[in-house]
FINUFI-802016 format. One line per 3 residues: number of its first residue (from 1); for each residue x, y, z of C-alpha. Coordinates in pm, 1 decimal, padded with zeros to 6 digits, always signed. Last residue first. Example, Ala and Ser with C-alpha at 12.3 -4.5 7.8 and 13.67 -1.06 7.14 Angstrom:
BEGIN
2> +01367.0,-00106.0,+00714.0; +01230.0,-00450.0,+00780.0
END
This chain:
BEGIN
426> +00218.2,+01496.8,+01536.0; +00043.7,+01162.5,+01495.0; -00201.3,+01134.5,+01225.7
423> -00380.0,+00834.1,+01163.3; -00232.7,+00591.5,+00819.7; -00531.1,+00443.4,+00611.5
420> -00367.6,+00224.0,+00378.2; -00464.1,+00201.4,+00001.3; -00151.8,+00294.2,-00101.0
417> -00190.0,+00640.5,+00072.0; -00532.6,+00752.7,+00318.9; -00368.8,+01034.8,+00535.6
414> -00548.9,+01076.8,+00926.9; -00689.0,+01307.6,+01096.0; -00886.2,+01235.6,+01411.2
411> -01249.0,+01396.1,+01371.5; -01427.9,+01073.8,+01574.2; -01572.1,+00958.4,+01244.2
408> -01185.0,+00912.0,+01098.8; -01045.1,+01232.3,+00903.7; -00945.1,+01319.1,+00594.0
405> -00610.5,+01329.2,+00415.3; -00660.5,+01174.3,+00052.5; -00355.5,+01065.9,-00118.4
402> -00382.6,+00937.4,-00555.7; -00094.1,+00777.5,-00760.0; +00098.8,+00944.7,-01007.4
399> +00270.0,+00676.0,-01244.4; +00651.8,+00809.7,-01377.2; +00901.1,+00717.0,-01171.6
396> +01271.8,+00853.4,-01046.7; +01093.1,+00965.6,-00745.3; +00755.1,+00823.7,-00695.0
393> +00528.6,+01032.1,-00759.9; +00217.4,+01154.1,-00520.4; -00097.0,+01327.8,-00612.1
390> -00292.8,+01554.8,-00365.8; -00651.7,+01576.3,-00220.9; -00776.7,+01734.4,+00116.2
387> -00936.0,+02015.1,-00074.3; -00782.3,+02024.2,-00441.9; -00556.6,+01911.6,-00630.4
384> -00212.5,+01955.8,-00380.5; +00091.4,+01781.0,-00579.1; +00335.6,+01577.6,-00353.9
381> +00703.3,+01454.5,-00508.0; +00754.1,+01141.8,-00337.0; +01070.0,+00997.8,-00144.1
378> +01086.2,+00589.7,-00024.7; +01281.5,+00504.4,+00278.1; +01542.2,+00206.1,+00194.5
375> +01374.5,-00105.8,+00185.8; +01502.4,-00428.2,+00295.5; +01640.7,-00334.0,+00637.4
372> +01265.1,-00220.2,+00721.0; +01075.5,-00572.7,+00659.5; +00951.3,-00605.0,+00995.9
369> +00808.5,-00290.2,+01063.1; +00930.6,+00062.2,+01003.4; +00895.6,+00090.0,+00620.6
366> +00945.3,+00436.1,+00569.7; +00730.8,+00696.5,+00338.5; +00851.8,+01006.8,+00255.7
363> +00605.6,+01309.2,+00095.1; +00672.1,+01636.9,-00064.7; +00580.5,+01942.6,-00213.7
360> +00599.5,+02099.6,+00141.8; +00667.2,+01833.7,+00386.8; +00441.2,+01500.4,+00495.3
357> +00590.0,+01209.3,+00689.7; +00472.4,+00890.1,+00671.3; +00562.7,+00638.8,+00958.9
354> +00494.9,+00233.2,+00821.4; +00489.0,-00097.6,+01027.0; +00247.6,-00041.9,+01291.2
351> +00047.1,+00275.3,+01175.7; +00256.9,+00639.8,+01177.3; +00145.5,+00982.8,+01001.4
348> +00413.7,+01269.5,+01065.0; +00312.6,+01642.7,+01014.4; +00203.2,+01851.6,+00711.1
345> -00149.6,+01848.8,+00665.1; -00270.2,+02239.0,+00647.2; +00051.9,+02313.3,+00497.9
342> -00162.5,+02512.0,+00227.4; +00018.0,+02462.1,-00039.2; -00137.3,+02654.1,-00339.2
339> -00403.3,+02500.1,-00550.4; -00255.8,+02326.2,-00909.4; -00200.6,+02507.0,-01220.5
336> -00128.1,+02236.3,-01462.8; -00331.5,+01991.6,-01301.3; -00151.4,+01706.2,-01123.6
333> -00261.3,+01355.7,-01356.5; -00486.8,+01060.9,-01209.9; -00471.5,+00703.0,-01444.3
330> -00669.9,+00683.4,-01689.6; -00864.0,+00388.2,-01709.0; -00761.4,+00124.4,-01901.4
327> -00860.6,+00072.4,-02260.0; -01172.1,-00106.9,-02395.0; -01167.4,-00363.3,-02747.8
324> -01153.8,-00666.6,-02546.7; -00805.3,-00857.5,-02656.0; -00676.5,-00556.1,-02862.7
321> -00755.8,-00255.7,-02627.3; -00668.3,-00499.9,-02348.2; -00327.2,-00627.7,-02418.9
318> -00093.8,-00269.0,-02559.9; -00231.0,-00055.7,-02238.7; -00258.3,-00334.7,-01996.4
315> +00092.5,-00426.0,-02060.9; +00196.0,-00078.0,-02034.7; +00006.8,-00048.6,-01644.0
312> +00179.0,-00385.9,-01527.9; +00510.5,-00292.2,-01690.5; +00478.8,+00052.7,-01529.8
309> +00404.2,-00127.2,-01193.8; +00643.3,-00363.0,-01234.1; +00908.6,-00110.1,-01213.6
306> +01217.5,-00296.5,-01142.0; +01170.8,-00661.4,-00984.8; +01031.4,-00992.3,-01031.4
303> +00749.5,-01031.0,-01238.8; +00425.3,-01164.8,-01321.6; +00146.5,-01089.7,-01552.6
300> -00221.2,-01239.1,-01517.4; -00482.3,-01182.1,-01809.6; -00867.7,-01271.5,-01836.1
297> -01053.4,-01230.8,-02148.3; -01399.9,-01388.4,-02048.9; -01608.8,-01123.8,-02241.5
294> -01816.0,-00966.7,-01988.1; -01637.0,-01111.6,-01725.3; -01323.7,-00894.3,-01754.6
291> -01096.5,-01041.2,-01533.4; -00733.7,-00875.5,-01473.0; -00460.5,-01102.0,-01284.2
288> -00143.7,-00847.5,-01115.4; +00195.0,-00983.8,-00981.7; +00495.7,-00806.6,-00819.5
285> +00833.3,-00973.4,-00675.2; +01073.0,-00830.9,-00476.3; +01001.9,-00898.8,-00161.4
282> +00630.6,-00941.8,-00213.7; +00400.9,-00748.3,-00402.5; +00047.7,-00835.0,-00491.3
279> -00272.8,-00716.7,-00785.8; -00619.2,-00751.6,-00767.0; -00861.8,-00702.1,-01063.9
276> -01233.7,-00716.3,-01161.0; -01316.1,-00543.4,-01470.6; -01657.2,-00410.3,-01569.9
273> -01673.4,-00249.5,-01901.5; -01782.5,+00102.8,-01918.8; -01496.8,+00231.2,-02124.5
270> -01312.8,+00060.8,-01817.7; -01515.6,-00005.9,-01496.3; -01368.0,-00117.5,-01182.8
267> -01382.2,-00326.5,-00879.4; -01068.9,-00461.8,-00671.4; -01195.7,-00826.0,-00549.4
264> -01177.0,-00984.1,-00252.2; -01571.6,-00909.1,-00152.4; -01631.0,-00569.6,-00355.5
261> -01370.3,-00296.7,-00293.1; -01489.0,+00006.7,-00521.3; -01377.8,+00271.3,-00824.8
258> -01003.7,+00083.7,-00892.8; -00652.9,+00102.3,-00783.6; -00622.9,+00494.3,-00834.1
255> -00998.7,+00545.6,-00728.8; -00908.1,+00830.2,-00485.6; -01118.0,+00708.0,-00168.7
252> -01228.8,+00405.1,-00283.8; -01550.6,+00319.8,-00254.7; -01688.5,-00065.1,-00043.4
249> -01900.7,-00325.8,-00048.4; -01979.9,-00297.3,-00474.8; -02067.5,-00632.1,-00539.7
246> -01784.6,-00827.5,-00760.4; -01767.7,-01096.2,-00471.6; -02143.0,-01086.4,-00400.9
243> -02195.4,-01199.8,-00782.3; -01956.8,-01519.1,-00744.5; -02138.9,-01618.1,-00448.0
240> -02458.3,-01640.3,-00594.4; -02344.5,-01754.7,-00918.1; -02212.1,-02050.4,-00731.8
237> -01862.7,-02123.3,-00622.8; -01674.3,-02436.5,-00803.3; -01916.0,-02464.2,-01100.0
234> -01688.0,-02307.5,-01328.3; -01700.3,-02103.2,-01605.2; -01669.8,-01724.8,-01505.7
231> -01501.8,-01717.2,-01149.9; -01294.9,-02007.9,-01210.1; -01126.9,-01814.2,-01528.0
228> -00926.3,-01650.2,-01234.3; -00808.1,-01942.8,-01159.6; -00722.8,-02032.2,-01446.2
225> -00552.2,-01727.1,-01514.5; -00340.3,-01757.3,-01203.9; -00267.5,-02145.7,-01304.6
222> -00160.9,-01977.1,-01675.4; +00085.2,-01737.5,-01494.4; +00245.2,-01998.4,-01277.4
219> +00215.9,-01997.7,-00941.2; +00335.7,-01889.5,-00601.9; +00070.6,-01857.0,-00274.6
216> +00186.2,-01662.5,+00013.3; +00016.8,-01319.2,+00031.4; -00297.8,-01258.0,+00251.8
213> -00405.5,-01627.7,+00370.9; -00004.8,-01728.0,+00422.5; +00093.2,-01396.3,+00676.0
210> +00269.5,-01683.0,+00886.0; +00428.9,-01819.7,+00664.7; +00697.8,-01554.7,+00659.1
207> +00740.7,-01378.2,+00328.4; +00975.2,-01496.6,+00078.9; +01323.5,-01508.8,-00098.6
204> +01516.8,-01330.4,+00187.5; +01845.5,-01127.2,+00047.9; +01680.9,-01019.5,-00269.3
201> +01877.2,-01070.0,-00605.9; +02021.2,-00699.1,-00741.2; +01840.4,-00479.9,-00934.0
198> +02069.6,-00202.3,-01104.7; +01943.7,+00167.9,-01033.3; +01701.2,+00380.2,-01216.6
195> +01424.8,+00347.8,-00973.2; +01599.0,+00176.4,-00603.1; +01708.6,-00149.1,-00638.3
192> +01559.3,-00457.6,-00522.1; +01506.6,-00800.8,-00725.1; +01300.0,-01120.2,-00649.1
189> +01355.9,-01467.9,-00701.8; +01190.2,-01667.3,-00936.2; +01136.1,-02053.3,-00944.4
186> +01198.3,-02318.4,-01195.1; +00979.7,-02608.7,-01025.7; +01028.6,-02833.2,-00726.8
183> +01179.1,-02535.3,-00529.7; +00819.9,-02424.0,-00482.5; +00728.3,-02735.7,-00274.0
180> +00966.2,-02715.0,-00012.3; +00915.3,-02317.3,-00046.7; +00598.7,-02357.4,+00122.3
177> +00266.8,-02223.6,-00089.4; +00167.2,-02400.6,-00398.3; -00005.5,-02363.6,-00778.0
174> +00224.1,-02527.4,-01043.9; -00038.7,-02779.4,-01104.2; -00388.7,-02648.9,-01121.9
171> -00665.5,-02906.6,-01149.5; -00921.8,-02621.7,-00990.3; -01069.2,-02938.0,-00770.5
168> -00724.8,-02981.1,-00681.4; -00604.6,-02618.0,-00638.6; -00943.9,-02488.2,-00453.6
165> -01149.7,-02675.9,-00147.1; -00864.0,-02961.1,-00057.9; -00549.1,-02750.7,-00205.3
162> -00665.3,-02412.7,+00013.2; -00764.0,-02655.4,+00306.5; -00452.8,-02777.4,+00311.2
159> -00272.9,-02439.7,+00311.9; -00485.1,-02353.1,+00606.9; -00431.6,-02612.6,+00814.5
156> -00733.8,-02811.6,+00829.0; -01028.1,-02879.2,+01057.2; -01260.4,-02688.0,+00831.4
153> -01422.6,-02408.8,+01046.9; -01143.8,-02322.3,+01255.7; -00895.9,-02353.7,+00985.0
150> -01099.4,-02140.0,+00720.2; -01159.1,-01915.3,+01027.8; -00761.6,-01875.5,+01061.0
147> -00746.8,-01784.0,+00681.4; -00993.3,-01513.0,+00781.2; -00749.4,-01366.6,+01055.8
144> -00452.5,-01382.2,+00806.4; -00692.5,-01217.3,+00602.3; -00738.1,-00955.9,+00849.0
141> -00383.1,-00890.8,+00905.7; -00322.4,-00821.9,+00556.0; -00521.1,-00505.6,+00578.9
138> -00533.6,-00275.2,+00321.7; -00733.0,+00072.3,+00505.5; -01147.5,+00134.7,+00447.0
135> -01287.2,+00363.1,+00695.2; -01526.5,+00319.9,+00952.6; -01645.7,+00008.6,+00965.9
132> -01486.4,-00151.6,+01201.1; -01358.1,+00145.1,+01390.3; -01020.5,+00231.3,+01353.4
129> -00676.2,+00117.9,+01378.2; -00738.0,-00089.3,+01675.1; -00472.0,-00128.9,+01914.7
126> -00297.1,-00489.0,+01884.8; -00238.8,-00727.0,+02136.6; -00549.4,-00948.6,+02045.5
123> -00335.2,-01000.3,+01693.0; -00042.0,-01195.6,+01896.4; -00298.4,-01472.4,+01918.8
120> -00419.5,-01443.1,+01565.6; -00063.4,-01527.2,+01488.4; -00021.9,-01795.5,+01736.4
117> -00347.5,-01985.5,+01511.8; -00195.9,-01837.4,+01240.8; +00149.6,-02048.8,+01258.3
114> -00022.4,-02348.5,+01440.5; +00131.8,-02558.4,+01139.9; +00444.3,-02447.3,+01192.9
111> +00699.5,-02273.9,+01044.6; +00777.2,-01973.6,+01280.0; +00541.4,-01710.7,+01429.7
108> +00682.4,-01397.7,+01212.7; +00477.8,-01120.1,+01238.0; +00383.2,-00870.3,+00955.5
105> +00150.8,-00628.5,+01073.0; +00103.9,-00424.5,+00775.3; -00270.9,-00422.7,+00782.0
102> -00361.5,-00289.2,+01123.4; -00701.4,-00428.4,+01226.1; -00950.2,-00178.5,+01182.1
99> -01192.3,-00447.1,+01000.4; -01276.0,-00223.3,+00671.1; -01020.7,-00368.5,+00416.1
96> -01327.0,-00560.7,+00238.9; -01299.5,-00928.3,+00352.2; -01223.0,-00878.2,+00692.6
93> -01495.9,-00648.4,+00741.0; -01715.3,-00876.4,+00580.7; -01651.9,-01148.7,+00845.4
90> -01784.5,-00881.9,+01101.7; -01569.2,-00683.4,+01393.6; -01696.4,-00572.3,+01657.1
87> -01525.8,-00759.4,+01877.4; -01155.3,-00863.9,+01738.6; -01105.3,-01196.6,+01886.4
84> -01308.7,-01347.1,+02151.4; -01262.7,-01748.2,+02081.3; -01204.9,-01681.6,+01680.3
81> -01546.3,-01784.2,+01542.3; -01758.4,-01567.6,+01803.5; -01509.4,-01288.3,+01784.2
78> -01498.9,-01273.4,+01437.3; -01917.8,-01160.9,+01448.5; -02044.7,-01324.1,+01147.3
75> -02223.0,-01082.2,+00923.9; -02068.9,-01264.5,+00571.8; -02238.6,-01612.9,+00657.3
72> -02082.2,-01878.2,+00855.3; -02109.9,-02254.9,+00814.5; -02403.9,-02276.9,+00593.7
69> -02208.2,-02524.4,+00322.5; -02247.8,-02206.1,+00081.3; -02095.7,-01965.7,+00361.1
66> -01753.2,-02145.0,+00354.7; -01718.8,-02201.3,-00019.0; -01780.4,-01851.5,+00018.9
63> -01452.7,-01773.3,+00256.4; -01266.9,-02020.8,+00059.7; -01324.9,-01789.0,-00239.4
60> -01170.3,-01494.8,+00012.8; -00897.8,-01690.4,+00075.7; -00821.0,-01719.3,-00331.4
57> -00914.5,-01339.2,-00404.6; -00679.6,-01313.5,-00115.3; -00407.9,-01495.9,-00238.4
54> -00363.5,-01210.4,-00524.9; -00203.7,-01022.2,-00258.2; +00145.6,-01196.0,-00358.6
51> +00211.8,-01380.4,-00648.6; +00478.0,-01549.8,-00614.2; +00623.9,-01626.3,-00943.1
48> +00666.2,-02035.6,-01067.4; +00821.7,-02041.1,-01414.1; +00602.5,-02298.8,-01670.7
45> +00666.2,-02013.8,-01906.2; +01014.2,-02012.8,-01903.2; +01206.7,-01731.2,-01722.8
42> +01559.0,-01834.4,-01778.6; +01829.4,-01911.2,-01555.9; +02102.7,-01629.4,-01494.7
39> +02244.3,-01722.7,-01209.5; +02282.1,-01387.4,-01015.6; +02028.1,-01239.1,-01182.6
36> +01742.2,-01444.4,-01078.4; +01467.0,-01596.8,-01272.5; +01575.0,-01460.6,-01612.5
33> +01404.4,-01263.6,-01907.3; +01090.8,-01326.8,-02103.7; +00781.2,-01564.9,-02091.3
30> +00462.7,-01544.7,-02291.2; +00175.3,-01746.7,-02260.6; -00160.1,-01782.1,-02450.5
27> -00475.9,-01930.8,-02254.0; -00735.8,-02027.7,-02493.8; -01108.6,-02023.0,-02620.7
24> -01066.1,-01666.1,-02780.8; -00870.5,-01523.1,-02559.7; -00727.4,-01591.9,-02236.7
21> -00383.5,-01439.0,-02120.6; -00061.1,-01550.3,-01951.5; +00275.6,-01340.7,-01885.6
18> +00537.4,-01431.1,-01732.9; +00850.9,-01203.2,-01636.1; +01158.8,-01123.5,-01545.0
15> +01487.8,-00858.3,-01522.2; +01252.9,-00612.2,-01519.6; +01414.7,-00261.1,-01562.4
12> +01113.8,-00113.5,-01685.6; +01177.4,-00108.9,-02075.6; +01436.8,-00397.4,-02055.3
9> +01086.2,-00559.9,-01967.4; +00858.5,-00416.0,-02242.6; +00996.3,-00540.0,-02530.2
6> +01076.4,-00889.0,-02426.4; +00717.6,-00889.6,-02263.4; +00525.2,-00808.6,-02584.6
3> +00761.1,-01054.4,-02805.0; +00435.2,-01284.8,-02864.5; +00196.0,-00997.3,-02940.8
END
């Protein structure tokens, strides 16, 4: 098992990773590859990867530190802890993709320490989505908007507050947010290329602080698994809290990340194990922890560039039948005779930062918002399956991942894709 990740990552294209697992009474780590390309340093295991969306398991455990001290409780109105924001919308919204607030809304409000406070600010000039409520669509924005209520309700800039209620009592190390502190350790940078072609070092090494609660902490693998650990073995959130997390809040529309959205976490069962899960991207950089709290194995992998998401899925493949005895789900495949196109959906689907356009057999997806000269558009081959249900692939990759078009309560189409729900716009 201990040359897993020098197999795999030449494999994918990954030009590094870390990888971190607990078994039997111990966390076992495995490093392979270099930090950045262009200088060739060496992915150690005490490496520091940004993690990415796995911050807001983290937020979210603030969130029910939060409700245990009887501050706020999961049916808060925003608006009342945010001076007006968002009405209608709940804490639990926030929590479980549902608020309506436009998830890819990535604005920049500098370096300091009022960053959310000016971002929630610029939030109150967004259209709603949706509904609260009324369909589930990723939304970074609205754990921006719960990291501001962590600020609101403790007194502390967010990242303090994060050290102050989780890293220190945690005891984790190599677990931080600003750069200032990152560059400390050996850190990674991320890679871009398009499938099949050389990676190359990003041009911008992070996200803006700004979007902090959803997607800025960097750590180690063994700090994410200890983290996750938390969860099982530590007194830092009760049971109570602990068991609302992996409640079922919300189903997925196509199941490819997992069956439901509980509190933070990504819900699923495996050979009818439960497994909680979240995964993150950044620029460049991709990370994914796995809990399985029936038998404590817990397993983080991070890496910084190719296709992390066929590492991700292969490592789960070889690690978890031997670790736990269950396999991953399978993932979605086209049938071999699939429906006829019935162009019933074609047209142009555009949110804030993202305009999907649908075409016969295929789909393109371009990043509009502030990350655009990074990413060049993205090309899918679409598969109908059935009524309002395709598959998508990647060009030049192999995973099929799952698109739903539907419609919002009011009848207004829209395409549910990576999680996002995207309206309809010609």
């Amino acid at each position: 098992m201990t040359k897993l990740l020098a197999e795999l990552c030449p494999e994918f294209r990954v030009p590094g990773a870390s990888l971190a697992y607990w078994h039997d009474g111990e966390i076992h780590q495995e490093a392979a590859g270099v930090l950045n390309l262009a200088t060739g340093v060496e992915v150690t295991p005490g490496s520091i990867f940004q993690i990415g969306s796995i911050t807001k398991v983290w937020t979210t455990a603030q969130i029910m530190l939060l409700i245990e001290q009887g501050r706020l409780t999961l049916d808060t109105p925003v608006a009342r802890l945010l001076d007006g924001l968002c009405p209608g919308v709940a804490v639990r919204h926030l929590l479980t993709h549902t608020c309506g607030v436009d998830g890819d809304f990535f604005h920049d409000t500098g370096r300091g320490d009022d960053c959310l406070a000016r971002y929630a600010e610029a939030v109150r000039e967004l259209a709603p989505a949706h509904p609260a409520g009324a369909a589930h669509s990723y939304s970074n924005a609205g754990f921006v908007l719960a990291g501001r209520i962590v600020e609101v309700l403790t007194g502390q800039v967010w990242d303090d507050a994060l050290r102050s209620m989780l890293i220190e009592p945690l005891g984790l190390t190599h677990t931080w947010t600003l750069p200032e502190d990152v560059i400390r350790f050996r850190a990674a940078t991320g890679h871009l290329g398009e499938p099949g072609e050389p990676q190359r070092p990003t041009p911008t090494w992070g996200i803006m602080r700004s979007i902090g609660p959803a997607g800025l902490i960097c750590a180690t693998a063994a700090d994410v698994v200890r983290f996750g650990r938390s969860f099982l073995d530590s007194p830092l959130l009760s049971a109570a809290s602990v068991e609302a997390m992996a409640t079922p809040q919300v189903e997925l529309p196509y199941g490819s990340f997992g069956s439901h959205w509980g509190l933070g976490w990504i819900l699923d069962e495996w050979d009818g194990v439960p497994v909680w899960s979240h995964g993150g991207n950044t620029i460049g950089q991709s990370a994914m922890l796995w809990v399985l709290p029936g038998s404590g194995v817990t397993v983080a992998a991070l890496a910084n560039g190719g296709d992390t998401a066929g590492l991700f899925r292969a490592l789960a493949a070889r690690l978890f039948p031997e670790l736990a005895g269950v396999s991953p789900r399978p993932l979605p495949q086209p049938p071999a005779d699939p429906p006829a196109w019935s162009g019933e959906h074609d047209g142009v689907y555009e949110r804030t930062s993202a305009r999907i356009t649908v075409t016969p057999g295929r789909l393109r997806y371009e990043n509009t918002g502030s990350f655009a000269d990074l990413d060049e558009p993205m090309h899918y081959t679409l598969v109908p399956v059935g009524e309002g249900r395709y598959l998508a692939r990647r060009d030049g990759e192999e995973l099929w991942s799952g698109v739903v078009c539907t419609t919002f309560p009011d009848g207004s189409p829209y395409l549910y894709f990576g999680g996002r729900a995207t309206p309809k716009t010609r």
